[in-house]
C-alpha positions as CSV (number, residue, x, y, z in Angstrom):
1,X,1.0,6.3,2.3
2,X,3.7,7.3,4.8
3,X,7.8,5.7,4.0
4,X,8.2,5.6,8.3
5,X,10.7,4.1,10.0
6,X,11.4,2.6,13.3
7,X,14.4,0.8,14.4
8,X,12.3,-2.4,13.9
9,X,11.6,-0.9,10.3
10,X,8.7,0.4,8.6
11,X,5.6,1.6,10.2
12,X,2.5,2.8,9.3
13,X,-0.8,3.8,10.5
14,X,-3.2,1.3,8.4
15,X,-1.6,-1.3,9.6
16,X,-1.8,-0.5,13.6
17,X,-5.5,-0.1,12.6
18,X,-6.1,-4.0,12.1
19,X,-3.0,-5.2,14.3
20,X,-4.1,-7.7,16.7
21,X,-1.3,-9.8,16.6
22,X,2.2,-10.0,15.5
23,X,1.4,-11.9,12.4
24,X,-0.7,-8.6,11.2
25,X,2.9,-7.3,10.4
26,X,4.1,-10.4,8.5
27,X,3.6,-10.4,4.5
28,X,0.5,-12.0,3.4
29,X,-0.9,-13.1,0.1
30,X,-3.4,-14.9,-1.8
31,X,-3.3,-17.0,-5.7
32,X,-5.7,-18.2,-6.6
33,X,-6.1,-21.0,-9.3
34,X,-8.4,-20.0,-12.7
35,X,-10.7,-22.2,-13.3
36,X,-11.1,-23.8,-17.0
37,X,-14.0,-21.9,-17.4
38,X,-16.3,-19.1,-16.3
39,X,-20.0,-19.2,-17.1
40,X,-23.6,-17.7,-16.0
41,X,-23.6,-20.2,-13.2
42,X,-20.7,-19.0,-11.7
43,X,-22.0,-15.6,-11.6
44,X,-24.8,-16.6,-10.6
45,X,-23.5,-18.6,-7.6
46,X,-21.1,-15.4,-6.7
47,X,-24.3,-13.1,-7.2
48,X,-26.3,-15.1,-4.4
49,X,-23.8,-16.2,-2.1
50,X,-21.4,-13.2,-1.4
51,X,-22.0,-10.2,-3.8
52,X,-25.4,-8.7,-1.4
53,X,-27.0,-6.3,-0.5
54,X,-25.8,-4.2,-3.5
55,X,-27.3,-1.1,-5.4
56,X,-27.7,-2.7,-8.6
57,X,-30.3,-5.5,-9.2
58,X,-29.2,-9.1,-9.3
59,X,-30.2,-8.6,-13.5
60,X,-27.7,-5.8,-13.7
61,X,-24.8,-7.9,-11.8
62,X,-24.9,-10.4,-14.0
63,X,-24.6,-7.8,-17.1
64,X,-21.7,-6.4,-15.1
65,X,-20.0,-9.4,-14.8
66,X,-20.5,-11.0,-17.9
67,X,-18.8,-7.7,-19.4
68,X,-15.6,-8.9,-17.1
69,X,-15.6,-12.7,-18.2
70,X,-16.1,-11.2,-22.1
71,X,-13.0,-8.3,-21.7
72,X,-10.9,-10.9,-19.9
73,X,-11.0,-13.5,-22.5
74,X,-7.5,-12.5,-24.0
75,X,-5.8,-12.7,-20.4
76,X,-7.4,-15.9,-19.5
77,X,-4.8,-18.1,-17.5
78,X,-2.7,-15.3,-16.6
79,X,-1.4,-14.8,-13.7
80,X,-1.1,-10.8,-12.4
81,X,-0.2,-9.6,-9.1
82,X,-1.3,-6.5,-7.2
83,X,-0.3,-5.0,-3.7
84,X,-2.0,-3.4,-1.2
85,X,-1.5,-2.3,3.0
86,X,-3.0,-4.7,5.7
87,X,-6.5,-3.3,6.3
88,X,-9.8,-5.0,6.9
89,X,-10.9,-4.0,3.3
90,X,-7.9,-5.0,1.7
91,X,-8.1,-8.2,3.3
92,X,-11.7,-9.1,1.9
93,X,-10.6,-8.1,-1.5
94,X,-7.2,-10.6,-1.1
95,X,-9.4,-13.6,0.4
96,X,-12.4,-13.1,-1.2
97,X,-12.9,-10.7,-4.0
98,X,-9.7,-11.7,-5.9
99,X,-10.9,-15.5,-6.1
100,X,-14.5,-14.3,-7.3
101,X,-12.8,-12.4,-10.4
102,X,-10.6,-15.8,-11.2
103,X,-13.5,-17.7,-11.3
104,X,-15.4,-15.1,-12.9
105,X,-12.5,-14.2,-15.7
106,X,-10.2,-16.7,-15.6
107,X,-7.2,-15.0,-14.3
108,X,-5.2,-15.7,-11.7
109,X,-4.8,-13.4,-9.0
110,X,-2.1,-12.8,-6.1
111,X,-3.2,-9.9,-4.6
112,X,-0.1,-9.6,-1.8
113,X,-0.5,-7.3,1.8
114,X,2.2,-5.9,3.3
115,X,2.8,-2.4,5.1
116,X,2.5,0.1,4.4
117,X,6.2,1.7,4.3
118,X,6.9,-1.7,2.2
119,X,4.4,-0.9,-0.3
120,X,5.7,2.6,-1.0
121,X,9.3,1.2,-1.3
122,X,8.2,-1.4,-3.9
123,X,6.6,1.3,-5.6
124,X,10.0,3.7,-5.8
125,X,12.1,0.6,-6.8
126,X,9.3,0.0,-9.7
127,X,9.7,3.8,-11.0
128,X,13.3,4.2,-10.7
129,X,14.1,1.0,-12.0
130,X,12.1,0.2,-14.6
131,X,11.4,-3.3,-13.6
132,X,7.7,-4.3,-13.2
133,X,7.7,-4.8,-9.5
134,X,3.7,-5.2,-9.2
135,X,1.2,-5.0,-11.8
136,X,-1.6,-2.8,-9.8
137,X,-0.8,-0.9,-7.3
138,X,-3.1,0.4,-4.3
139,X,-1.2,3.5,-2.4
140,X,-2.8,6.3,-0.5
141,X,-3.6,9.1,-2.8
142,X,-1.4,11.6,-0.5
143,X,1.2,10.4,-3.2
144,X,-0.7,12.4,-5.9
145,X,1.7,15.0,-5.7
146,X,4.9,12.3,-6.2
147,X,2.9,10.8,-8.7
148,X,1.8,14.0,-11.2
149,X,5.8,15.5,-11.1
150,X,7.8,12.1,-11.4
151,X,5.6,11.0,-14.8
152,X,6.2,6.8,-14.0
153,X,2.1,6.7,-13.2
154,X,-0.5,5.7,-16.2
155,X,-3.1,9.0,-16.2
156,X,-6.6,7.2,-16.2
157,X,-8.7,9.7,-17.6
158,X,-6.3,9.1,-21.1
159,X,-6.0,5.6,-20.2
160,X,-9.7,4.8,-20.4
161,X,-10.1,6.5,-23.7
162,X,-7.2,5.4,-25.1
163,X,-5.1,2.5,-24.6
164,X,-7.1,0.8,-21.7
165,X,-10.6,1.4,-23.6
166,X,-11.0,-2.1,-24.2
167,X,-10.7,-2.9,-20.6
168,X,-12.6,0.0,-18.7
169,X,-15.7,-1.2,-17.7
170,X,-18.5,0.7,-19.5
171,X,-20.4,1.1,-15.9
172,X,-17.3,2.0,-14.0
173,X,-19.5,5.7,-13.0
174,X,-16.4,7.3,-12.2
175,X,-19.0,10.4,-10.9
176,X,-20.1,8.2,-8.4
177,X,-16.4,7.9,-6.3
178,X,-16.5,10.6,-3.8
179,X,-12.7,11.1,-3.6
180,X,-12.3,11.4,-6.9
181,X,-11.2,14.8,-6.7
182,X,-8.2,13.4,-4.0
183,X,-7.0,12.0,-6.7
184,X,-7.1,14.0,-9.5
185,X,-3.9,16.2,-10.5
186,X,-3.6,19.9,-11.3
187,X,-4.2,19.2,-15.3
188,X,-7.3,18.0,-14.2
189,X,-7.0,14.4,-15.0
190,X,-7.6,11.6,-13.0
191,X,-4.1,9.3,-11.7
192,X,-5.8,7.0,-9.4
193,X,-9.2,5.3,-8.5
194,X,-10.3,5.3,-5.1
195,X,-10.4,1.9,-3.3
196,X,-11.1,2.9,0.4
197,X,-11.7,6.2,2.4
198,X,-11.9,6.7,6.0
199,X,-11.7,10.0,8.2
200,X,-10.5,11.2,11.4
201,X,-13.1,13.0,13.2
202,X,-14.4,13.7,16.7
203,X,-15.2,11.2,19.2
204,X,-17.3,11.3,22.5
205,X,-19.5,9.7,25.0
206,X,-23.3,10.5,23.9
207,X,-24.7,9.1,27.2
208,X,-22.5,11.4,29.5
209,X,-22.4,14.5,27.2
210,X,-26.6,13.6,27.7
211,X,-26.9,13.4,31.2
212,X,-29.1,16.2,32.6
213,X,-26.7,16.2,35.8
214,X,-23.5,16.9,34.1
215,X,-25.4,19.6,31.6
216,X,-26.6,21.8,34.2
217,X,-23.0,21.5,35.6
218,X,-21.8,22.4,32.6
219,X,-23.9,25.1,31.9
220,X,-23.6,27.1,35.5
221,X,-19.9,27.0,35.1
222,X,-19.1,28.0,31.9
223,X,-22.4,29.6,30.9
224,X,-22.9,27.7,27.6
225,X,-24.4,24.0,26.9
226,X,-22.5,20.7,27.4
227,X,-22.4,19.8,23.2
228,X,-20.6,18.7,20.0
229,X,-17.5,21.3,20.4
230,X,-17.3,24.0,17.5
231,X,-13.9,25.1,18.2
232,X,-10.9,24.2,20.6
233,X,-11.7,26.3,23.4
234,X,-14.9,24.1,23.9
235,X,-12.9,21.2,23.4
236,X,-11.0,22.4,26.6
237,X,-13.4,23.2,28.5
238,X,-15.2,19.7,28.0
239,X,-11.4,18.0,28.8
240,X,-10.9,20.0,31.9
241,X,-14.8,19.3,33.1
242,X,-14.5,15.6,32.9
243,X,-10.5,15.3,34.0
244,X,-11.4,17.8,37.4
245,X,-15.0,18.4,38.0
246,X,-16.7,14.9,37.0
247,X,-13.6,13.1,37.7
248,X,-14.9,9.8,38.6
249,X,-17.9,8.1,37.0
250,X,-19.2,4.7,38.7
251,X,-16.4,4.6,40.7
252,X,-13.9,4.7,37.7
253,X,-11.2,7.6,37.2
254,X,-12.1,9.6,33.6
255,X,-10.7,11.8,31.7
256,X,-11.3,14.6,29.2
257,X,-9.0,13.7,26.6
258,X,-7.2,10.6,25.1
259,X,-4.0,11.4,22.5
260,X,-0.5,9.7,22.2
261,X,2.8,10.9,22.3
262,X,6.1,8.9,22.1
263,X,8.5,9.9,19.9
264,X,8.3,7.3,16.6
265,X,7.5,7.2,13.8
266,X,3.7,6.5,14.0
267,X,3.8,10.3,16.1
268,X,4.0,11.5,12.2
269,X,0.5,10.9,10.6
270,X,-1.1,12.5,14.0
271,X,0.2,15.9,12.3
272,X,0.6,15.1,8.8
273,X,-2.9,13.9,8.5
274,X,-4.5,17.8,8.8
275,X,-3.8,18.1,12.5
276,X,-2.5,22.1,11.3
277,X,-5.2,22.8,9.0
278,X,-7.4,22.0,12.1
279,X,-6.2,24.8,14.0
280,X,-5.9,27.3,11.3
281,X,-2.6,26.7,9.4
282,X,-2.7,27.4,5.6
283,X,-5.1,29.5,3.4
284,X,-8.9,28.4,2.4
285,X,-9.4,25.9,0.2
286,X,-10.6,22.3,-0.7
287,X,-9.4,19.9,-1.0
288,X,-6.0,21.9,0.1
289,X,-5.5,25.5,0.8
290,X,-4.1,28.3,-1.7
291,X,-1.3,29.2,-1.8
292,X,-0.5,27.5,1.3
293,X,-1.9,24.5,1.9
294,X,-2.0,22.6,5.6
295,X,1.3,21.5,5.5
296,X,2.5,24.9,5.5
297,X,3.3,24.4,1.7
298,X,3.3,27.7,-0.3
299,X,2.6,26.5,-3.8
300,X,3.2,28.8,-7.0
301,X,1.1,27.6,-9.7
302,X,2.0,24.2,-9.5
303,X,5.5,24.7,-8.0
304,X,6.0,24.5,-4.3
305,X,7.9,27.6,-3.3
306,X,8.9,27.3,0.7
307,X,7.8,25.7,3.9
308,X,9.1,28.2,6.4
309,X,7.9,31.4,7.3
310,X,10.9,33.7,5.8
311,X,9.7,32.1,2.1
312,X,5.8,32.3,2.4
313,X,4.7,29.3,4.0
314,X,3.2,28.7,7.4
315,X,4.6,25.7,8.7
316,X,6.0,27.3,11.9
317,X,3.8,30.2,11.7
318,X,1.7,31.3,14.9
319,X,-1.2,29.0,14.1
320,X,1.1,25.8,13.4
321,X,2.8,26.7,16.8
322,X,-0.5,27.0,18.1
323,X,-1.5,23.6,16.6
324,X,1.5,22.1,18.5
325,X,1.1,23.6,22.0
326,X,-2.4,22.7,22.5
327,X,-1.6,19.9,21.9
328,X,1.1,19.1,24.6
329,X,-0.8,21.1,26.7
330,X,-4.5,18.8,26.6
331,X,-2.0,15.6,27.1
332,X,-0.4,16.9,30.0
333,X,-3.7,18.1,31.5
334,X,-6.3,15.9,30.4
335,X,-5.2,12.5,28.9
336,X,-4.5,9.4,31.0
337,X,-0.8,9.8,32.1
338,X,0.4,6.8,30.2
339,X,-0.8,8.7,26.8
340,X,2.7,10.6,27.0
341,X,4.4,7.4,26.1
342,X,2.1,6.0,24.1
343,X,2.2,5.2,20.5
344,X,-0.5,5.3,17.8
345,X,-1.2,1.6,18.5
346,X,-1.3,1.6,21.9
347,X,-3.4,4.7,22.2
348,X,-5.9,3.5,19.9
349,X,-7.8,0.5,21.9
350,X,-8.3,3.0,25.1
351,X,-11.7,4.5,24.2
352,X,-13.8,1.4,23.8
353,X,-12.1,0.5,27.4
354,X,-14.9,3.4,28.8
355,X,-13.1,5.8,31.0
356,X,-12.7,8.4,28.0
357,X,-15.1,11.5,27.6
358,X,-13.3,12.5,24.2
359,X,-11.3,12.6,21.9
360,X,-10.7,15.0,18.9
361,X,-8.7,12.9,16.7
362,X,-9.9,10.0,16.0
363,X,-9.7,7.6,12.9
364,X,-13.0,5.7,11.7
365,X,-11.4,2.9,10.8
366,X,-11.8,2.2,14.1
367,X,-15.4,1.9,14.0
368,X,-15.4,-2.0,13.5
369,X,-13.9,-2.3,16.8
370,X,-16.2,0.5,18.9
371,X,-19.4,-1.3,18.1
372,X,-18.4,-5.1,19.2
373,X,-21.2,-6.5,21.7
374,X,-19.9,-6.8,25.2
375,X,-17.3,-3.7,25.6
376,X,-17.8,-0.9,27.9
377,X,-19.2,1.6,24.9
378,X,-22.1,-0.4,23.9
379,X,-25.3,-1.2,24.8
380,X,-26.8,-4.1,25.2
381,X,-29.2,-3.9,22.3
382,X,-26.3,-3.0,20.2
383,X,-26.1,0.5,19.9
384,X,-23.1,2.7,21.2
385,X,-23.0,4.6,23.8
386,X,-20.4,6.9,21.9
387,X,-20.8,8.8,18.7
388,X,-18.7,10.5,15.8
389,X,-19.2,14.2,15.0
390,X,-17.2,16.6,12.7
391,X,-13.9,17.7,14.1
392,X,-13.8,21.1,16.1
393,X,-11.4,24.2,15.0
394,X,-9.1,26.1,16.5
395,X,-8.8,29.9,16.9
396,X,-6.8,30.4,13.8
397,X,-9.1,28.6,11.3
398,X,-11.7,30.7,8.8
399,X,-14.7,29.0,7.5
400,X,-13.6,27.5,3.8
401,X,-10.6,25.9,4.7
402,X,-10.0,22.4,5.3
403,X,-11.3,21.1,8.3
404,X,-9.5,17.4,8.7
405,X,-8.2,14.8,6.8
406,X,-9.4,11.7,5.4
407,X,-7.3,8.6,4.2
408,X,-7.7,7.1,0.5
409,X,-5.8,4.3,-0.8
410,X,-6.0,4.4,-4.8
411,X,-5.6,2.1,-7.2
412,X,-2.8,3.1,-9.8
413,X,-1.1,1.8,-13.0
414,X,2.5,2.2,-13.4
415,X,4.0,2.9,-17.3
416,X,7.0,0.2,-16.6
417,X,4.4,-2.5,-16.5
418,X,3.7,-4.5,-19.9
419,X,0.7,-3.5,-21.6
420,X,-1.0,-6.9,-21.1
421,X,-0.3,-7.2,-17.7
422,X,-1.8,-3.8,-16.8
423,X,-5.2,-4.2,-19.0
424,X,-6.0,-7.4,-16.4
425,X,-4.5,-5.9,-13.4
426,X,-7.1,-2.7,-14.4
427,X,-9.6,-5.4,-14.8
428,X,-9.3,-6.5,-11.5
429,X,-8.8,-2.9,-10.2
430,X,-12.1,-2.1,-11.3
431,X,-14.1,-5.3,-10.1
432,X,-13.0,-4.5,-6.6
433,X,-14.9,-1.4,-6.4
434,X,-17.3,-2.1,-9.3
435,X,-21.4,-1.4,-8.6
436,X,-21.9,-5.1,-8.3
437,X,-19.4,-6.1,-4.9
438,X,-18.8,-2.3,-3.4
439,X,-21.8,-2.6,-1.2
440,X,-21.0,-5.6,0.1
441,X,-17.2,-4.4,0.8
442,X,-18.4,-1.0,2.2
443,X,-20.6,-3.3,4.7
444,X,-17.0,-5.5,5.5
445,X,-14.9,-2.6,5.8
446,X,-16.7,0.6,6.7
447,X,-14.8,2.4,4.2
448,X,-16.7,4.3,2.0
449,X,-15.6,5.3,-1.8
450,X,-19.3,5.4,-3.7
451,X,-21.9,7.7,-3.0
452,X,-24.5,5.0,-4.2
453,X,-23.3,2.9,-1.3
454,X,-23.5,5.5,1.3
455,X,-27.1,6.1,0.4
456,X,-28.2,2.6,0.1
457,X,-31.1,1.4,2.6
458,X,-29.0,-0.8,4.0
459,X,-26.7,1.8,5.8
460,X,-29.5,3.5,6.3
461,X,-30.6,0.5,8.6
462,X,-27.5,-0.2,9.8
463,X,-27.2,3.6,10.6
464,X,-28.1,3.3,14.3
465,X,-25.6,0.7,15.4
466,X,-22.7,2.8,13.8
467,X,-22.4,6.1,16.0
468,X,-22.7,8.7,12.9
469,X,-20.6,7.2,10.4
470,X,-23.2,7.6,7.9
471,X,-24.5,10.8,8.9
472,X,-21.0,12.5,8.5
473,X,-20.6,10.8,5.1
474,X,-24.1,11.7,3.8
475,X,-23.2,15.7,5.3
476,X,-22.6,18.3,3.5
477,X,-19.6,18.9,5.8
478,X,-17.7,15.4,4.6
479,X,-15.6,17.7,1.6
480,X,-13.8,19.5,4.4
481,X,-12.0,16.1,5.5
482,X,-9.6,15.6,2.4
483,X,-6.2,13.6,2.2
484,X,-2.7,15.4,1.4
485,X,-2.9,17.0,-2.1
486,X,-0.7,17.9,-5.0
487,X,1.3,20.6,-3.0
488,X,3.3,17.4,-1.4
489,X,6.3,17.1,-4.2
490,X,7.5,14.2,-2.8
491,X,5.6,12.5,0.3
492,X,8.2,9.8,1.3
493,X,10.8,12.0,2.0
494,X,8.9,15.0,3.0
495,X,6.7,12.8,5.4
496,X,9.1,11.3,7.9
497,X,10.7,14.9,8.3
498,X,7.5,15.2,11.0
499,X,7.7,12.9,13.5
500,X,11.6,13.3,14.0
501,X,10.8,17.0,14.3
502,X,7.5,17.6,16.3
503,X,8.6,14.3,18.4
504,X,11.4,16.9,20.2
505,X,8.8,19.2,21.2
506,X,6.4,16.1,22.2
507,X,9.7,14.9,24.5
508,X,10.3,18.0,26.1
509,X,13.4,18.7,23.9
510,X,12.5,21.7,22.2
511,X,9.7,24.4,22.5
512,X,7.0,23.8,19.7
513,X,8.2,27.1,18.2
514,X,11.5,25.8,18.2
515,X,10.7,22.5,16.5
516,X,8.3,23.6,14.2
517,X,10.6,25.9,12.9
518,X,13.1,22.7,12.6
519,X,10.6,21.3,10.5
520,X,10.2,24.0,8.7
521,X,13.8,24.3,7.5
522,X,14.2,20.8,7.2
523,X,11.2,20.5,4.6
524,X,12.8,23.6,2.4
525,X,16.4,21.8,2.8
526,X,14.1,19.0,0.4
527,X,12.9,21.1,-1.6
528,X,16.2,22.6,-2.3
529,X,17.3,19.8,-2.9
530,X,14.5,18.7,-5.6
531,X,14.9,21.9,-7.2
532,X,18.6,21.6,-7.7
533,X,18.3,18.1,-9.4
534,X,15.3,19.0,-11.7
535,X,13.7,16.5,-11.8
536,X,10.2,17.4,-11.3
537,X,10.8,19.7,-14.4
538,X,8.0,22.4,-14.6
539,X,6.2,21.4,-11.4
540,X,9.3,20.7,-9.4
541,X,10.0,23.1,-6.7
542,X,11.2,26.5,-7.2
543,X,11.8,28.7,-3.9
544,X,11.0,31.8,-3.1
545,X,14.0,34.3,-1.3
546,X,14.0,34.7,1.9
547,X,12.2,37.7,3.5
548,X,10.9,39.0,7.1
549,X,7.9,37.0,9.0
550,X,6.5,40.8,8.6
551,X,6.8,41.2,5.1
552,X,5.0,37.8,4.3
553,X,2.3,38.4,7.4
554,X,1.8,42.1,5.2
555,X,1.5,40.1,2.0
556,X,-1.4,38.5,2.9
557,X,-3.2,41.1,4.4
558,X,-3.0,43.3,1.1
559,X,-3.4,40.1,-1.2
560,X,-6.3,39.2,1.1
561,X,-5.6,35.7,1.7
562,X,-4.5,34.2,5.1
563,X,-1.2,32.3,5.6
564,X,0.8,33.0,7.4
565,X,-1.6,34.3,9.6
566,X,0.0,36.9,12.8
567,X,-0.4,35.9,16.1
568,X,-3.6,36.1,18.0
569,X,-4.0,38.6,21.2
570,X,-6.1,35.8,22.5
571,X,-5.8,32.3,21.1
572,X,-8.8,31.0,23.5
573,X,-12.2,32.9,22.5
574,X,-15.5,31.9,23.7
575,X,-16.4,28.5,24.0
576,X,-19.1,27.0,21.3
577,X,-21.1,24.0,20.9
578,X,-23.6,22.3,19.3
579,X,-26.1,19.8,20.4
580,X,-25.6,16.6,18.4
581,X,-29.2,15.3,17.2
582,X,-30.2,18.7,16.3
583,X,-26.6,18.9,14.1
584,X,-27.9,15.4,12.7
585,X,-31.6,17.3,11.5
586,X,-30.1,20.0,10.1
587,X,-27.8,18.1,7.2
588,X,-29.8,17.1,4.4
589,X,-31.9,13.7,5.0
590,X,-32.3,12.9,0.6
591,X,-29.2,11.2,-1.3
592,X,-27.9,13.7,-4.7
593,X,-30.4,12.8,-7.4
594,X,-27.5,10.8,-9.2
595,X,-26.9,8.6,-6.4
596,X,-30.4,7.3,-5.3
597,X,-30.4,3.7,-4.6
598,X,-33.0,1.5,-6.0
């Protein structure tokens, strides 16, 4: 979750996702009424009439959900209440799925949405104050850091064994969550249960990147094949052919490259969310790099140890410096002129209007709105015009590292809620994102969490009409896309550092060196700051002494890892591609043997 702020007050990435209207920002919740009673009827009705397709049988839903009417029957008539942010899933599980568990269990549920920002401040007032704010919580799991070092969140792993045994639902099949490993700390144990995932990846136009015309182009000027880019310096090339060698298509101006870049707050997630591990920042590793991770994070053990160059980390090193100048430089040159003052929001709808070739960061939440009949990037049977792929790399990055990022908001128990109150709200937890209605809220919300539901037939039908999104999450390459880990000691106050930094160089204000190294001394000020007050105890931060770039460049070398990395001689190799359906074949066409649907 990211604690941003405007002057009109918090804003937040999920919530520009599903804004089409100015009552998307207002507060919104849903109680329902318990029923006297729930029975096999009721089940039955809520089996048939909303709960399909899903991957168990319509024998083994009703098993399922007779185990949540039997561990409910204490709480009956209780009323608990959970937040989440505005996004289409949350939405189905406030409207729908929260008044199929009160009719199913008999307790009540007000399952608020809000922003973001406003969850995560609800949230801090709950674990500083001890008051019980909200009895289930679901935040983005790039608080696992916060979460792990402040000890106010209930650890699942012990809380299913233990206290919450009672209440954990015997065919949870934790296994089966592909981000568990997002949200699991450092001791190994799991803090939060995934409740919606989505990536940002790279987007282009299939028919044009297709078109034997602009190939043969392609290929006579820059000697390799118009494809999927590999790394950056294909990604450039393809911007530059569309923006000044196509330049017009049906009589319509396009260009190579769509980005945003007013400085606000919603400027942060576009660099936060992996945009340096992209290029190259940070060492190898997944789901985050060690010692350095793609914030530029150098982490001892569990304690993070500096941002900045001069104490080990690598957020303004050469390749986060790199990160940032590319950037400015495909906006200037390639993006639509308005894209400069653009934010998040605004940038977003401008693909599906059709005059776009690319663009290499781009969220799949958004895929909802790219396949709608009738827009310039579909088809008239259906199908899109456009199509996902894995995200290229720049010249700094090593195979092994982290490749993007990918957003995953968690459910999570807090210890300052009464016992009670957090077995139903981890009742209700569950049933959102149990076997028997994930399918069905995958199909809603495109946002995938179980690897039985990405395998299921019907994505594999639906497949076609969805530009990718299933190939990429049934790739191998899908565990390179991974949210912000446990290096981040504190995410609300680390995150908003970004935009206010990286928004100078976006203005013009400062070089991307100079801001980057801004940023850099600004996230160590925090940490200094953390480590003075102790209260992250053992895994608070601890830094390191300040030294030369050179000694810490020399440190890697003879340790043999990679951040910070030296500068490049030449920061624009070789172009590479790869042609789409034939990276499609090669990934592996069978689900794991522990996820095959039925």
């Amino acid at each position: 979750m990211r604690r941003l702020r405007g002057r009109n007050g918090p804003l937040t990435k999920e919530s520009f996702l599903t804004m089409t209207s100015a009552a998307a920002l207002i507060a919104a919740s849903v109680t329902i009424a318990a029923p006297a009673r729930a029975d096999d009827a009721v089940n039955q009705r809520w089996i048939d009439s909303e709960f399909q397709p899903s991957t168990l049988s319509k024998a083994d839903q009703m098993k399922e959900l007779q185990w949540f009417a039997k561990a409910a029957e204490p709480f009956k008539g209780m009323e608990i209440n959970v937040v989440s942010e505005t996004i289409t899933t949350h939405e189905y599980e406030s409207r729908t799925l929260a008044k199929a568990f009160t009719e199913i269990t008999g307790i009540k549920v007000k399952h608020d949405l809000i922003q973001e920002g406003d969850v995560v401040e609800k949230l801090q007032t709950q674990m500083q104050s001890g008051k019980n704010v909200y009895d289930g919580w679901i935040n983005d799991s790039d608080l696992i850091g916060t979460h792990v070092r402040y000890g106010q969140t209930v650890i699942l792993s012990d809380y299913m064994t233990g206290e919450g045994k009672d209440v954990t639902n015997p065919q949870l099949d934790v296994n089966d969550f592909i981000g568990k490993s997002f949200t699991t700390g450092p001791d190994g144990k799991l803090y939060q249960l995934p409740d919606q995932q989505f990536a940002n990846l790279y987007w282009f136009r299939y028919d044009w990147f297709s078109n034997p015309e602009y190939k043969a182009k392609f290929k006579a000027k820059y000697g390799y094949e118009l494809g999927v880019p590999v790394n950056w310096s294909a990604y450039e090339d393809i911007a530059e052919f569309f923006t000044n060698d196509i330049k017009e298509i049906n009589g319509v101006k396009v260009y190579g490259h769509m980005d945003y870049g007013k400085k606000d707050p919603s400027l942060g997630w576009r660099f936060t969310d992996a945009w340096l591990s992209m290029a190259g920042n940070g060492d190898k590793g997944i789901p985050n790099g060690l010692p350095v991770d793609e914030w530029g994070i150098r982490m001892d053990g569990c304690r993070p140890v500096g941002s900045s160059v001069e104490r080990g980390g690598d957020t303004n090193g050469p390749a986060a410096v790199y990160s940032i100048t590319k950037y400015l430089d495909w906006m200037k040159k390639y993006a639509p002129p308005q894209a400069q003052g653009m934010t998040f929001s605004e940038a977003g709808p401008v693909p599906a209007q059709g005059n776009i070739a690319q663009q290499i960061f781009w969220y799949t939440a958004f895929t909802a709105d790219m396949v709608k009949p009738g827009i310039p990037v579909v088809n008239a049977d259906g199908t899109p015009k456009w199509r996902m792929a894995p995200s290229p790399h720049g010249s700094y990055w090593k195979e092994g590292m982290k490749l993007g990022y990918q957003d995953a908001g968690s459910a999570t128990l807090l210890k300052s809620t009464p016992p009670d109150r957090r077995k139903a709200a981890w009742l209700y937890l569950q049933f959102i994102n149990s076997k028997t209605v994930s399918l069905k809220k995958s199909h809603v919300g495109l946002t995938f969490v179980r690897e039985s539901d990405i395998w299921d037939k019907s994505f594999t039908e639906r497949a076609p009409k969805l530009g990718g999104l299933i190939e990429f999450y049934r790739s191998p390459a899908r565990v390179q896309w991974t949210p912000t880990g446990n290096n981040v000691p504190d995410y609300p106050k680390l995150a908003q550092l970004w935009w206010q930094n990286i928004g100078d160089a976006s203005s013009g204000a400062k070089t991307p060196q100079a801001a980057m190294d801004a940023l850099a001394a600004a996230q160590d000020s925090v940490l200094e700051r953390l480590e003075k007050s102790g209260v992250q105890k053992e895994c608070g931060p601890k830094l390191n002494k300040k030294e030369t770039a050179e000694f810490w460049f020399a440190k890697a070398e003879k340790d043999k890892t990679i951040a910070p990395q030296r500068k490049l001689a030449n920061e624009k190799p070789k172009g590479e591609t790869v042609d789409y359906d034939a990276l499609i074949k090669s990934w592996p066409a069978t689900p794991p043997k522990r996820a095959e649907a039925k």
